[in-house]
N, C-alpha and C positions, 0 to 999 in steps of 0.2 A: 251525746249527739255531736256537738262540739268537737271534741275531740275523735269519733270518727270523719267530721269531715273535713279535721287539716291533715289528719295521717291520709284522708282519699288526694288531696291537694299534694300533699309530701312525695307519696307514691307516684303520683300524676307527673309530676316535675321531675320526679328522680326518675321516671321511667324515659319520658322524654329525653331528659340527658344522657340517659342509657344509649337510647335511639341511635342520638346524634352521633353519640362516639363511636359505636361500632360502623353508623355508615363515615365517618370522619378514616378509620382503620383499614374498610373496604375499600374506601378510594385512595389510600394512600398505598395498596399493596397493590392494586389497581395499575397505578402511575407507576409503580418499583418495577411491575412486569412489563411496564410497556417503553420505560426504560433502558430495561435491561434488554431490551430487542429479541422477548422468547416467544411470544407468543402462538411463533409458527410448530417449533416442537424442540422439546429440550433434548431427544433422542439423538444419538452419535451415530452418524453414519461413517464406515471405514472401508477406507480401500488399501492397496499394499504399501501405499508410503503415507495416508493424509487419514487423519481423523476428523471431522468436520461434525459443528455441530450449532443449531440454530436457525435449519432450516428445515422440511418435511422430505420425509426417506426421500421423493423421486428428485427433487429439486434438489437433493443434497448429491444423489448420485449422479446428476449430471452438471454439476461442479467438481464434482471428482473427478468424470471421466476426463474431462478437458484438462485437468490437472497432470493425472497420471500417463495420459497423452506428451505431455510436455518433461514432463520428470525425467528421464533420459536426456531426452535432447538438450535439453536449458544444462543439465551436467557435462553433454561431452562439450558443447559450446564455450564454457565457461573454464572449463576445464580442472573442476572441482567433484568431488563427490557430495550431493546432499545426503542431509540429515536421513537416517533411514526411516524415520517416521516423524510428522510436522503436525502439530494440532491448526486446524481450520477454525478459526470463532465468524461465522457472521451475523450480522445486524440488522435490524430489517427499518431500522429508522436511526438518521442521525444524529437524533439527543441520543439514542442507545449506544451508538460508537463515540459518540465525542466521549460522553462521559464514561464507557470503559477505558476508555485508550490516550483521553486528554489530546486530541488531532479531531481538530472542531472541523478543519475546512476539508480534510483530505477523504478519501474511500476505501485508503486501504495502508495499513502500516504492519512491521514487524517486530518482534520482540526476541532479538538472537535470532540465530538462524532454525529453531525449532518448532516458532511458534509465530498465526500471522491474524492478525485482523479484517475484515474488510466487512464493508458495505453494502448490502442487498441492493443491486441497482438493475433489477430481469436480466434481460437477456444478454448483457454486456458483464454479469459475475462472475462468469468463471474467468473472462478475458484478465479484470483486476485480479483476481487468482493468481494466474501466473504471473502478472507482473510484479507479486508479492513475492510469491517463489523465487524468483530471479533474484530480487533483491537479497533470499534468503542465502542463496547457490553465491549469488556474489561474497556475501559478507563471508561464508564458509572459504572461499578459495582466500582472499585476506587473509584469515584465520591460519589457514595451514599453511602461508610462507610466514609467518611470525614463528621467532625463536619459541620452542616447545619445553616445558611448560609454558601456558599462554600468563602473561603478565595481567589480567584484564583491566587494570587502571589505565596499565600503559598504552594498550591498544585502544580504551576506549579513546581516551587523548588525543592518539593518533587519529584514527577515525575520524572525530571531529571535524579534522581537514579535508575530509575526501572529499571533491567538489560535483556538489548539487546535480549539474550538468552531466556530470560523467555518471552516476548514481542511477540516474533518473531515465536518463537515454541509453542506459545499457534494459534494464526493463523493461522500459518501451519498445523496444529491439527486439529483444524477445519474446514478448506476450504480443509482438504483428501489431501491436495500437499505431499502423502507418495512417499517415492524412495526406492530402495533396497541400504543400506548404503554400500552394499562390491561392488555397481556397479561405485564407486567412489573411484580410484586408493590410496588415502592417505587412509582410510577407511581400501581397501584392505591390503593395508602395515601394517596395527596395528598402525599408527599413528592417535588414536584418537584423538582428541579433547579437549582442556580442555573448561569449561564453560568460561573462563576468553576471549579464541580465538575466542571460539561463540558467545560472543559481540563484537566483531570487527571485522566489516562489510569490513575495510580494508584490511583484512585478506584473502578476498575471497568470504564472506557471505555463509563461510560454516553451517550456521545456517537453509540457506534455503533448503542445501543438507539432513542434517540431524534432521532437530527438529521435523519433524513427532515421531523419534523413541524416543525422549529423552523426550518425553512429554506422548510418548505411557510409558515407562518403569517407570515415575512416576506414572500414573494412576494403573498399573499392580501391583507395591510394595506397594503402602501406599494410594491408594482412590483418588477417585474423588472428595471425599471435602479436602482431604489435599493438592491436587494440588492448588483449591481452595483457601485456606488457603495461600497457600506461593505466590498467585498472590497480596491478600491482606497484605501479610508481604513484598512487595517488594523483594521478590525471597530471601528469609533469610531460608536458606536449613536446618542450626543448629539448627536453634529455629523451624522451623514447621516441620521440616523431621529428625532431630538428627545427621545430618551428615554435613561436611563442604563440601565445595565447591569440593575439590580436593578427598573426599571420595564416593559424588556423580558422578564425572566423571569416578571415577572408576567403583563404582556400572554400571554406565548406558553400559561402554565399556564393562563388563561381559555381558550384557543383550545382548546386539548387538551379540558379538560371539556365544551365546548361539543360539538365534534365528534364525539369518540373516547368518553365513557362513557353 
């Protein structure tokens, strides 16, 4: 009797611990899916240049369509051919993107120009879409004036340098993310910007307030191929546009007040 009632005690305990672990497993695969930002549906949805996948067919299809809308144009603008097909990842939460893509603060990053991350944020996803794209079309046109075969140390190197500013307001550009510059309090004050601020994302990412206009106000003074020109000179103002850094901040704060107040 005894001895059946420490093996029912044994049993009792050992099954409990059973319990536990499998719900310990349940919730830890639990937290792995919601994570990994799948829960909406792991099915790929494709169109003739973008595979996307991480979102439910109709919600996928109308991030594509906006995309494949733009696919031409962001090409002949750029004046690069994109990738002929780009995988889409999105996330529907941002533990799920930081922790695939290690870019805690941002909504949308790329990986080469083949492949693009972003953040489920409704009705404004497909908008980061292309501004992801853009980024993708830019980095491709780089790529094809680099001596062939591509060196990729060398260019990542180079890269490095490309300035924030110029990166960030060529996309902006593109994907129409305009704002009215005086509807943003520093803006309003006359404390423009210098381009040096507009690379540092730490700053605020006032770049993503204002590069719609600073890229409109380049196209407006000196062309669409000089813009051109100074994405391939790595944003060298002096040498493709004649002015320094600190004489185009100025130029472009004339163009705002002129416009925009």
């Amino acid at each position: 009797m005894k001895f059946a009632r420490y093996l029912d005690q044994f049993l009792t305990k050992r099954g409990r611990l059973i319990i536990s672990l499998v719900l310990v497993i349940a919730i830890l695969i639990t937290l792995d899916a919601y994570a990994r930002g799948r829960f909406e549906s792991e099915v790929m949805t494709s169109s003739e240049h973008f595979e996307l996948s991480g979102l439910a067919t109709q919600q996928a299809q109308e991030v594509l369509n906006e995309m494949e809308s733009s696919y031409d144009r962001i090409g002949r603008d750029l004046k690069a051919q994109p990738e002929a097909l780009i995988r889409v990842y999105v996330y529907n939460n941002r533990w799920a993107y930081g922790r695939a893509t290690g870019h805690w603060g941002a909504s949308g990053n790329i990986e080469g120009s083949k492949m693009i991350h972003i953040l489920w944020v409704g009705e404004e996803t497909g908008q980061v879409a292309i501004h992801e794209f853009a980024h993708t079309v830019t980095l491709q046109l780089l790529i094809e004036h680099e001596p062939q075969p591509l060196d990729a140390a060398k260019f990542d190197e180079k890269f490095a340098s490309f300035p924030v500013w110029l990166w960030e307001g060529v996309a902006v550009y593109e994907a129409n993310q305009a704002h009215n510059p005086m509807s943003f309090p520093y803006m309003k004050s006359g404390q423009y910007p210098s381009l040096q601020e507009l690379s540092q994302t730490s700053k605020g990412a006032k770049i993503y307030d204002v590069g719609y206009t600073l890229v409109e106000f380049i196209e407006s003074k000196w062309g669409h191929d000089r813009l051109i020109q100074l994405i391939l000179e790595y944003g060298n103002a002096q040498k493709v546009l004649g002015v320094s850094d600190e004489q185009l901040s100025r130029l472009w704060s004339d163009f705002v007040r002129a416009k925009y107040q």
